[in-house]
Backbone as XML, in Angstrom:
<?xml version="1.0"?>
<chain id="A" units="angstrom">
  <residue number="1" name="UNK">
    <atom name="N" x="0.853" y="-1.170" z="0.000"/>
    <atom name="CA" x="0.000" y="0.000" z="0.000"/>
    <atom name="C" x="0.899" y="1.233" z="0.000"/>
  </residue>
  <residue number="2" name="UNK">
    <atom name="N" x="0.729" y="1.828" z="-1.007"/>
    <atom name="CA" x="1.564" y="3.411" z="-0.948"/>
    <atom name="C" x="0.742" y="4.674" z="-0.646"/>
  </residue>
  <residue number="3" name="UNK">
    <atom name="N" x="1.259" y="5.503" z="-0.584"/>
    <atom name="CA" x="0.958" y="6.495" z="-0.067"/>
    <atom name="C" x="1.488" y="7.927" z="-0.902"/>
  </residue>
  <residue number="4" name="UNK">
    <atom name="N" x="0.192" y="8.444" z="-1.326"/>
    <atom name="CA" x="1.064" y="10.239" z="-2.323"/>
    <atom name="C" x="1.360" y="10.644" z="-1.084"/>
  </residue>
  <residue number="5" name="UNK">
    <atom name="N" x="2.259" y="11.812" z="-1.902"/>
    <atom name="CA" x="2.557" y="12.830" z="-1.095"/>
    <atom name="C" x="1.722" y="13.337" z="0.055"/>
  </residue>
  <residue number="6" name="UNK">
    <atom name="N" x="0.576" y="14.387" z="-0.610"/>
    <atom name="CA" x="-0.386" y="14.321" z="0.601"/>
    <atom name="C" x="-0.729" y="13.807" z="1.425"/>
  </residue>
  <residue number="7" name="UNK">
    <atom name="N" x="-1.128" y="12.059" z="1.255"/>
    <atom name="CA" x="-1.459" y="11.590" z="2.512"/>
    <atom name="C" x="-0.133" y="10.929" z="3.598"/>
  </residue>
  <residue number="8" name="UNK">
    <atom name="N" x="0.956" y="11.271" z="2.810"/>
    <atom name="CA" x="2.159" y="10.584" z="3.500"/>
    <atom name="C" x="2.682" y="11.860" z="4.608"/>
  </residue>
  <residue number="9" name="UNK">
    <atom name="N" x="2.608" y="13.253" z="4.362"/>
    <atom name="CA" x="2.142" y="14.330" z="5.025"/>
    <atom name="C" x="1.059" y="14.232" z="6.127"/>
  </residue>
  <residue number="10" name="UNK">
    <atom name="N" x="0.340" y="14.022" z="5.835"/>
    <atom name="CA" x="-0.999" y="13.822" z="6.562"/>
    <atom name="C" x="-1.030" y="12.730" z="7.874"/>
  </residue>
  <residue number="11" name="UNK">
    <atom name="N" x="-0.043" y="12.030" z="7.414"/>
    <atom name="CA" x="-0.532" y="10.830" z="8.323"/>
    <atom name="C" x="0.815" y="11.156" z="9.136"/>
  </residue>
  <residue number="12" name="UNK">
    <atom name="N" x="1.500" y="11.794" z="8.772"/>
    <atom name="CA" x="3.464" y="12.074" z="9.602"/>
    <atom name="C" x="2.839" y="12.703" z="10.400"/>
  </residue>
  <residue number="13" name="UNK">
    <atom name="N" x="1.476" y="13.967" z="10.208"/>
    <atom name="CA" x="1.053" y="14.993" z="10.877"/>
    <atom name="C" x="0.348" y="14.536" z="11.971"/>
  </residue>
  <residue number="14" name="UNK">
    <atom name="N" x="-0.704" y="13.693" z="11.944"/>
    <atom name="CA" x="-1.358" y="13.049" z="12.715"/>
    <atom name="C" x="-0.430" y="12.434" z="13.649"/>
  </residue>
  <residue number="15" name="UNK">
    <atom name="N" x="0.399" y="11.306" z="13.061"/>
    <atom name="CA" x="1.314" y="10.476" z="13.942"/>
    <atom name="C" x="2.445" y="11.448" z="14.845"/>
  </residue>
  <residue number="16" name="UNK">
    <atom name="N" x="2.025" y="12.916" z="14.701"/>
    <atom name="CA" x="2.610" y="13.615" z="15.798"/>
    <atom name="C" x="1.917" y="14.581" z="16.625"/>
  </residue>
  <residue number="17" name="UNK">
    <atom name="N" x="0.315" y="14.188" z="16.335"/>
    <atom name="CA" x="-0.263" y="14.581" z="17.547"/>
    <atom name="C" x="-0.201" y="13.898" z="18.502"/>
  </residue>
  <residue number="18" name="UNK">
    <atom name="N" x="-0.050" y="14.760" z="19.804"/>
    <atom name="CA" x="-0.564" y="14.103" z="21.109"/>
    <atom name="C" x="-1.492" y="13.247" z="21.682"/>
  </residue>
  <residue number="19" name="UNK">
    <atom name="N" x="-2.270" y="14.196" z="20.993"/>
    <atom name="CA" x="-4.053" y="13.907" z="21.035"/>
    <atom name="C" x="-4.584" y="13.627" z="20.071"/>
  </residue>
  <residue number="20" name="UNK">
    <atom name="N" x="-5.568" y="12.864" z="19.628"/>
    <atom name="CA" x="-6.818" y="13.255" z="18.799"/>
    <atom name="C" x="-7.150" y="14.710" z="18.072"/>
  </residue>
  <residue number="21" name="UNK">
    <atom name="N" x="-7.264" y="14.921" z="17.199"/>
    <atom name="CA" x="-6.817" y="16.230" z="16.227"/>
    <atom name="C" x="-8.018" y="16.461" z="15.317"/>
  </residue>
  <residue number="22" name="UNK">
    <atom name="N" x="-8.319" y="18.139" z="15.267"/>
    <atom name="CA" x="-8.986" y="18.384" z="14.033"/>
    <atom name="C" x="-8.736" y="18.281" z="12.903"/>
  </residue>
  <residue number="23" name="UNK">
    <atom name="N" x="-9.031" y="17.160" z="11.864"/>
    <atom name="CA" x="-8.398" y="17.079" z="10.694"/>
    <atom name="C" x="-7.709" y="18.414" z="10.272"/>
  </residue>
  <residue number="24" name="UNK">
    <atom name="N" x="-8.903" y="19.677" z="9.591"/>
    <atom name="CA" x="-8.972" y="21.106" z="9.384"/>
    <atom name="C" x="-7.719" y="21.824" z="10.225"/>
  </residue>
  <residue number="25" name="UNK">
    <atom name="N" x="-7.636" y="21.584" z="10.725"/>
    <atom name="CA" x="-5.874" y="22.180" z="11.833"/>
    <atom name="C" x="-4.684" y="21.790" z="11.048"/>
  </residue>
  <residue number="26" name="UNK">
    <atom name="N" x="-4.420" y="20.834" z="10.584"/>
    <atom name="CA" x="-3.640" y="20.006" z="9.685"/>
    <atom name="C" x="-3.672" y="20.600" z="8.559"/>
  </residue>
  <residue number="27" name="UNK">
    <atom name="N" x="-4.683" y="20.530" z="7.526"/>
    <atom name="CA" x="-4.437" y="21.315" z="6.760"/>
    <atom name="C" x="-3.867" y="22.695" z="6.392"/>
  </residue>
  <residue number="28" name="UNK">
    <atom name="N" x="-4.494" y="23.319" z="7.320"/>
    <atom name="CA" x="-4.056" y="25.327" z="7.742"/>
    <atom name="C" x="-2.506" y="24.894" z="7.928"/>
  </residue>
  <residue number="29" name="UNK">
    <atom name="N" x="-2.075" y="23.802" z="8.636"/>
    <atom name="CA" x="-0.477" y="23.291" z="8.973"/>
    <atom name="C" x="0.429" y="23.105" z="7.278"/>
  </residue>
  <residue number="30" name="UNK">
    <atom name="N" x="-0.461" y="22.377" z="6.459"/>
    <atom name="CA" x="0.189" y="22.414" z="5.285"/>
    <atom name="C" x="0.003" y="22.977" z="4.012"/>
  </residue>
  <residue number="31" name="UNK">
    <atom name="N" x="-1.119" y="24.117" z="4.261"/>
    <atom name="CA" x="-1.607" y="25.217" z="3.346"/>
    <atom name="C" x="-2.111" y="26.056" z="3.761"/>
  </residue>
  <residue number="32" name="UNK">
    <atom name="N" x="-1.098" y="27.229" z="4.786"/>
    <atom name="CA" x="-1.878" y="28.456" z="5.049"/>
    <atom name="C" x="-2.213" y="29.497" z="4.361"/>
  </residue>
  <residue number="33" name="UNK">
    <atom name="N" x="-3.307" y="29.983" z="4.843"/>
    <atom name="CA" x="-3.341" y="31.182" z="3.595"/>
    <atom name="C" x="-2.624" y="32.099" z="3.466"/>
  </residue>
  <residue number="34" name="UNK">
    <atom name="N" x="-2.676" y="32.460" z="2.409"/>
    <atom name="CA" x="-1.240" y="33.780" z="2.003"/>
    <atom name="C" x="-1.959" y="34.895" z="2.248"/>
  </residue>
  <residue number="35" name="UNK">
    <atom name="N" x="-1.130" y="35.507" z="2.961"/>
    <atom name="CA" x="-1.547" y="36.740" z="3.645"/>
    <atom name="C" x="-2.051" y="37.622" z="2.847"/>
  </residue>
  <residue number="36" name="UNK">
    <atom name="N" x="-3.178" y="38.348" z="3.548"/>
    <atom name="CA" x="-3.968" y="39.512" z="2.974"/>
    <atom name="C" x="-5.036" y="38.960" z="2.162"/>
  </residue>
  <residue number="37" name="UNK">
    <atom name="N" x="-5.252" y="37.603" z="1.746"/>
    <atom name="CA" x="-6.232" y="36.197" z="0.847"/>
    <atom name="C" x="-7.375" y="37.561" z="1.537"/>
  </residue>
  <residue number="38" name="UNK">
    <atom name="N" x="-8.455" y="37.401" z="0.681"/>
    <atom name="CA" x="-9.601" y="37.775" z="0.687"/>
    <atom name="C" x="-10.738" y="36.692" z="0.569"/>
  </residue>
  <residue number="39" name="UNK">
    <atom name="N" x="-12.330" y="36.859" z="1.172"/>
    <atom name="CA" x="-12.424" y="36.169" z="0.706"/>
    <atom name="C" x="-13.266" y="35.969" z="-0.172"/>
  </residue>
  <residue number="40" name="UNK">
    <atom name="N" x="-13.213" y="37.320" z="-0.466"/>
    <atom name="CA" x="-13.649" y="37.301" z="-2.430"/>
    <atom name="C" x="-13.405" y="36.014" z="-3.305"/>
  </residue>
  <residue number="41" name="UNK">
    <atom name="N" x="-14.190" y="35.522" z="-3.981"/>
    <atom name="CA" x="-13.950" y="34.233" z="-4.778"/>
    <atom name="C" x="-13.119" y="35.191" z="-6.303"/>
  </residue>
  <residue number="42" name="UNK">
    <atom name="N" x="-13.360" y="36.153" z="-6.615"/>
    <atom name="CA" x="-12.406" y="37.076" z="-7.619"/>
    <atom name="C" x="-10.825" y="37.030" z="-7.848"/>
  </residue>
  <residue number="43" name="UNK">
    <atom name="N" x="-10.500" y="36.751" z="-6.009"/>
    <atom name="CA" x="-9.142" y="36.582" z="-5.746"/>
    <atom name="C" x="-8.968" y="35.202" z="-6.002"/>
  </residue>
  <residue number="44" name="UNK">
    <atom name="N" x="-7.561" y="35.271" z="-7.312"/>
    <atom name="CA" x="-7.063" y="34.066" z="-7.728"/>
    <atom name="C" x="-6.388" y="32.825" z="-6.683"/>
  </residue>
  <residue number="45" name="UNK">
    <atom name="N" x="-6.162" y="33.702" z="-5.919"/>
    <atom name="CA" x="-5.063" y="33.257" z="-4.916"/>
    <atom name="C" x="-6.410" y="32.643" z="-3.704"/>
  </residue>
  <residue number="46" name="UNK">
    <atom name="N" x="-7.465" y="33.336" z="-3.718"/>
    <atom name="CA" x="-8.231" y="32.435" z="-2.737"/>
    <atom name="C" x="-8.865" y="30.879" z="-3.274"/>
  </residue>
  <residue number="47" name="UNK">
    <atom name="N" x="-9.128" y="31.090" z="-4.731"/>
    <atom name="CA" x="-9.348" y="29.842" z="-5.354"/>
    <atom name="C" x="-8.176" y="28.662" z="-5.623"/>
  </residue>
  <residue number="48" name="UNK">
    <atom name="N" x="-6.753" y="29.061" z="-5.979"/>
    <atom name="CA" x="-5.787" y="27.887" z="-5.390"/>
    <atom name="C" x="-6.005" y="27.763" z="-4.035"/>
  </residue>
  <residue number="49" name="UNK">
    <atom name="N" x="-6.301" y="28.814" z="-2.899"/>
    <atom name="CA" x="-5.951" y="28.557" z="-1.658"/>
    <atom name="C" x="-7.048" y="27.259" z="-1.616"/>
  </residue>
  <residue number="50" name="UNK">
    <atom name="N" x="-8.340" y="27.630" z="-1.625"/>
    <atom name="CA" x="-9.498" y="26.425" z="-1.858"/>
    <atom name="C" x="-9.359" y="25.225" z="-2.383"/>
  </residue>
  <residue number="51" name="UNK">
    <atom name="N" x="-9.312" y="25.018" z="-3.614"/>
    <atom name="CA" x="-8.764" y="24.099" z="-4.173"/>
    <atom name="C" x="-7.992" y="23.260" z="-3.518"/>
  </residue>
  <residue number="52" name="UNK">
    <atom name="N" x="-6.538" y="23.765" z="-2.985"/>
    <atom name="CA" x="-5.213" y="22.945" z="-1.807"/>
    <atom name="C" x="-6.032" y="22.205" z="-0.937"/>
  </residue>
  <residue number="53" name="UNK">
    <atom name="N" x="-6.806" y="23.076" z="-0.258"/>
    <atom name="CA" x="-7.455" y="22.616" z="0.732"/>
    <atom name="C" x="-8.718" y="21.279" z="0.173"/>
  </residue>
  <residue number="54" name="UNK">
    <atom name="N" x="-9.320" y="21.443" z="-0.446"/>
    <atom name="CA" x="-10.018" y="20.259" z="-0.977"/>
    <atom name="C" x="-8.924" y="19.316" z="-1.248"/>
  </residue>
  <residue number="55" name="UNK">
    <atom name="N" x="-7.903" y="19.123" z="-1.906"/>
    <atom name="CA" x="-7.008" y="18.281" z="-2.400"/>
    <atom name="C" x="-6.605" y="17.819" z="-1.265"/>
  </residue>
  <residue number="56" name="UNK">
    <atom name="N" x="-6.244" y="18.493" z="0.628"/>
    <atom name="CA" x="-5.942" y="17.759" z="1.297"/>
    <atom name="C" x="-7.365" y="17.386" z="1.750"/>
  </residue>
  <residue number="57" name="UNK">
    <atom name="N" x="-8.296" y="17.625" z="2.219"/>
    <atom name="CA" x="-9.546" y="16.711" z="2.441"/>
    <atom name="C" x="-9.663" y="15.414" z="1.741"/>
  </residue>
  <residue number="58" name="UNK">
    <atom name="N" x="-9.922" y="14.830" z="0.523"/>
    <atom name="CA" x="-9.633" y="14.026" z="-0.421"/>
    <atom name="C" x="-8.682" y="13.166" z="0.108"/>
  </residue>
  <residue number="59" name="UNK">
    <atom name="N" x="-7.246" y="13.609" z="0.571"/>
    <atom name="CA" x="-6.277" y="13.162" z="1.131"/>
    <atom name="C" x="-6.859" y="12.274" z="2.345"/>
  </residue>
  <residue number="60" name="UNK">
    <atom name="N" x="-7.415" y="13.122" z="3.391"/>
    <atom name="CA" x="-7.824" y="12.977" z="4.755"/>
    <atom name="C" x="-9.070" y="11.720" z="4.566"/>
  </residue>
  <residue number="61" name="UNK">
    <atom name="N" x="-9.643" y="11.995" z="3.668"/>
    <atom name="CA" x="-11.038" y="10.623" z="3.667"/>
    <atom name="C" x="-9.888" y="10.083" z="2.913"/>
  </residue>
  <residue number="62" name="UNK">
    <atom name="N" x="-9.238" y="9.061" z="2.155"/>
    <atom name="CA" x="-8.662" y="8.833" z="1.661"/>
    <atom name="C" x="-7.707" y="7.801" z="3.208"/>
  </residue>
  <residue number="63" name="UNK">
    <atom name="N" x="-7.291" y="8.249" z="3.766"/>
    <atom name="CA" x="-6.407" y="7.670" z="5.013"/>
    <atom name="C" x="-7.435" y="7.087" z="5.870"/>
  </residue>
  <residue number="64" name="UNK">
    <atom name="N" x="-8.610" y="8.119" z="5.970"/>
    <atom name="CA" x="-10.084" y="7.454" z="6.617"/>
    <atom name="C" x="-10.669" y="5.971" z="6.172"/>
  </residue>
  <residue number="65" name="UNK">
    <atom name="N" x="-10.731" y="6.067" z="4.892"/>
    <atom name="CA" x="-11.185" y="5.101" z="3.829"/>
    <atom name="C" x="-10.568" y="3.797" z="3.955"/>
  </residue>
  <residue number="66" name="UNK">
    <atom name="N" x="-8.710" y="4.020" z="3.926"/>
    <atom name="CA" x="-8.001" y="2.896" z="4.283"/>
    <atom name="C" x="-7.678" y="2.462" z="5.841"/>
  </residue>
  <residue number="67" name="UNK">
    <atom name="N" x="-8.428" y="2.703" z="6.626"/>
    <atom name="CA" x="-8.221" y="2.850" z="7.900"/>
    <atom name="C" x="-7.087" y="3.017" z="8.760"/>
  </residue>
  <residue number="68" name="UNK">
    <atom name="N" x="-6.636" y="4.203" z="8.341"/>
    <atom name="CA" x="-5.050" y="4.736" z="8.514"/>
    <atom name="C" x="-5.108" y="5.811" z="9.658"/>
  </residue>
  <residue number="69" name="UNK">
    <atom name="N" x="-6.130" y="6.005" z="9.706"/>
    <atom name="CA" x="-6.592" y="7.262" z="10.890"/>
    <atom name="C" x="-8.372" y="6.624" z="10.879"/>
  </residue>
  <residue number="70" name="UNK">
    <atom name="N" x="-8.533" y="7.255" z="12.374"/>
    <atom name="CA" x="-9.946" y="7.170" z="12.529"/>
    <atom name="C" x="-10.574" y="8.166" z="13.257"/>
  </residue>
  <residue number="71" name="UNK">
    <atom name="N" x="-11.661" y="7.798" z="13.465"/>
    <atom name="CA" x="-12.460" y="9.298" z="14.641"/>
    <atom name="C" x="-12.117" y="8.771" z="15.900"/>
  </residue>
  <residue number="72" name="UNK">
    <atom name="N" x="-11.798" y="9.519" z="16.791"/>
    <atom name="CA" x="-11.629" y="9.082" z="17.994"/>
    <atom name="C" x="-12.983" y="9.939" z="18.823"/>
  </residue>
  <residue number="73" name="UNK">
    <atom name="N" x="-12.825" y="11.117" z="18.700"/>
    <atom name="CA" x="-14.142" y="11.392" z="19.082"/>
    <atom name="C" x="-15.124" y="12.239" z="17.909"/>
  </residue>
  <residue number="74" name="UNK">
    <atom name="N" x="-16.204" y="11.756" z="18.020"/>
    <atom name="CA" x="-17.018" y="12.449" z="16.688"/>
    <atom name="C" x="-17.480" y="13.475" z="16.991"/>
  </residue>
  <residue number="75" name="UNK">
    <atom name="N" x="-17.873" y="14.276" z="15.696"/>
    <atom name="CA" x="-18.190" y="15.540" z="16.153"/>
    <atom name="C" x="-19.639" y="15.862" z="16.747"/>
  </residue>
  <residue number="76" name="UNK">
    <atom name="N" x="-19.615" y="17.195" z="17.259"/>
    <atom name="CA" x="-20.688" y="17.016" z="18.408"/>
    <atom name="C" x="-21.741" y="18.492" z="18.135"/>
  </residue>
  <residue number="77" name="UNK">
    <atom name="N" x="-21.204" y="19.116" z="16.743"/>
    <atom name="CA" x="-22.192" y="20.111" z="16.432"/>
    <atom name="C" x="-21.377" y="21.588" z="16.540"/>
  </residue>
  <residue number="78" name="UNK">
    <atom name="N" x="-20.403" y="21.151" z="17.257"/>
    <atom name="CA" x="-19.920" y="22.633" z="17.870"/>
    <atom name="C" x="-18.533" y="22.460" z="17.006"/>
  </residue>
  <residue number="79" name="UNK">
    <atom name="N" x="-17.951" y="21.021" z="17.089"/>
    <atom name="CA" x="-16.974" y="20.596" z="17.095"/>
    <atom name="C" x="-16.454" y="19.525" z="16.033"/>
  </residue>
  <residue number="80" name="UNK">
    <atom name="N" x="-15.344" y="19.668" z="15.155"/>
    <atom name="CA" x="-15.456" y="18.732" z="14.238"/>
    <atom name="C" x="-14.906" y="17.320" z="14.581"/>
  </residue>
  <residue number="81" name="UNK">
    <atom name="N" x="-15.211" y="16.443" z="13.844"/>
    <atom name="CA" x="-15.058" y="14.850" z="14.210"/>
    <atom name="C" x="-13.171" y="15.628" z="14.795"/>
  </residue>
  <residue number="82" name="UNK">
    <atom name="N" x="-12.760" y="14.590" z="15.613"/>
    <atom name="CA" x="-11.129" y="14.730" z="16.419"/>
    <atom name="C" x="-10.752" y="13.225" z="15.880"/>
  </residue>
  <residue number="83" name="UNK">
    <atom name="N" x="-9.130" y="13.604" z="15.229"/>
    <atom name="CA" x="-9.086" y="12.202" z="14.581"/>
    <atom name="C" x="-7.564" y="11.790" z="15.057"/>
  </residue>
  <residue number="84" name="UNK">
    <atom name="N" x="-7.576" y="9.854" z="15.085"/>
    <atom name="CA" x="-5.976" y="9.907" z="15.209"/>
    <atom name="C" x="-5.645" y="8.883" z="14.361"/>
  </residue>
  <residue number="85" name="UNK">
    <atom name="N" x="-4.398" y="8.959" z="14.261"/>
    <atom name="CA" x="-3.708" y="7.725" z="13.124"/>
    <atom name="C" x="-4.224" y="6.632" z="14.345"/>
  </residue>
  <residue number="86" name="UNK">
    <atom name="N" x="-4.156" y="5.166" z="13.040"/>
    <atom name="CA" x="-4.584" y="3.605" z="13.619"/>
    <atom name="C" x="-3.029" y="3.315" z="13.799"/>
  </residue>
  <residue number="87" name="UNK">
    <atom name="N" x="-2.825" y="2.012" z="14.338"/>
    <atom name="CA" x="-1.399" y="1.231" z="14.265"/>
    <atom name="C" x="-1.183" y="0.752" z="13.098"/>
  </residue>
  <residue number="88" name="UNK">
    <atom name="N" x="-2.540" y="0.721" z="12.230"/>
    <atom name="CA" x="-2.265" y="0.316" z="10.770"/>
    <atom name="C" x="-1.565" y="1.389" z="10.088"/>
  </residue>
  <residue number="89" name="UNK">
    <atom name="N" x="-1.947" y="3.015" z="10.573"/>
    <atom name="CA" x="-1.115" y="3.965" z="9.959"/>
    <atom name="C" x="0.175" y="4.287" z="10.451"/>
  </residue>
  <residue number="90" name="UNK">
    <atom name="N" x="0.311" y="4.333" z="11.645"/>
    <atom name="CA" x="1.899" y="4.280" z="12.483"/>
    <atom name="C" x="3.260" y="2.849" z="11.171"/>
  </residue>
  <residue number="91" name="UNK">
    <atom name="N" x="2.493" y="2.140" z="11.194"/>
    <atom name="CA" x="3.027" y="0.485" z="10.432"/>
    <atom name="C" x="3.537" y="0.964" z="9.394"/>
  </residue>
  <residue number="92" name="UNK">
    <atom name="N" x="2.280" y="1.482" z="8.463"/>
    <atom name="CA" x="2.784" y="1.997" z="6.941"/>
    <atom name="C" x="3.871" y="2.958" z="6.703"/>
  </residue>
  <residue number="93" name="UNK">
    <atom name="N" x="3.646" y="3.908" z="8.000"/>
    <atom name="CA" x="4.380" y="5.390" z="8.040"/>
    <atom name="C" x="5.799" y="4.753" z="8.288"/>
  </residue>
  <residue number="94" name="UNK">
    <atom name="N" x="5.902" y="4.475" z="8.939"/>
    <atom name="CA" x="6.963" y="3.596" z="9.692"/>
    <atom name="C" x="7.895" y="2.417" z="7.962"/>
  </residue>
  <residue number="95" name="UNK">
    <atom name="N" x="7.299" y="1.600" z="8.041"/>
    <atom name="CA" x="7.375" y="1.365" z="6.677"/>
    <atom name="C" x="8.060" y="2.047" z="5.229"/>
  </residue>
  <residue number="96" name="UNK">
    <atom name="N" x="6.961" y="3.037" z="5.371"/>
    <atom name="CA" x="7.492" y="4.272" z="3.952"/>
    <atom name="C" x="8.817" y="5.012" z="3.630"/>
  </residue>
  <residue number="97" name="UNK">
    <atom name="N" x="9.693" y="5.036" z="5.533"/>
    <atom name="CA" x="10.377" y="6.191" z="5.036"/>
    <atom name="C" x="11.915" y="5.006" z="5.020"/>
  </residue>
</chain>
């Protein structure tokens, strides 16, 4: 089982939380917005910024999907699902490099 870029990122990121993690935190970690981003959809730079960010979501169900991370606690309305790598993802990560 391999792993792109993104989710090989993704799952290094996770496998160095402490805790259980907002997916969405992670991302802002590997695509923040470029300063002064508006959030005019006009601005070019907010639509790559968007885009990145979908491309790591995709990523994130994607590690979900292969059960590489899971919910540890789900979300509760206020709060988004909190997620952590499995030992199946620690294995692979571990594995990859």
């Amino acid at each position: 089982m391999t792993l792109n870029d993104d989710e090989r990122q993704l799952l290094a990121l996770f496998a160095q939380q402490p805790a259980p993690v907002d997916a969405f935190s992670l991302y802002r970690t590997l695509n923040l917005p470029p300063a002064g981003l508006s959030d005019g959809e006009g601005d070019p730079r907010h639509k790559a910024w968007t885009e990145r960010q979908l491309e790591l979501t995709k990523a994130s169900l994607t590690l979900w999907q292969r059960a590489l991370v899971r919910v540890a606690v789900p979300a509760d309305g206020e709060h988004a699902d909190q997620m952590e790598i499995t030992a199946e993802g620690r294995t692979l990560l571990s594995a990859d490099h």
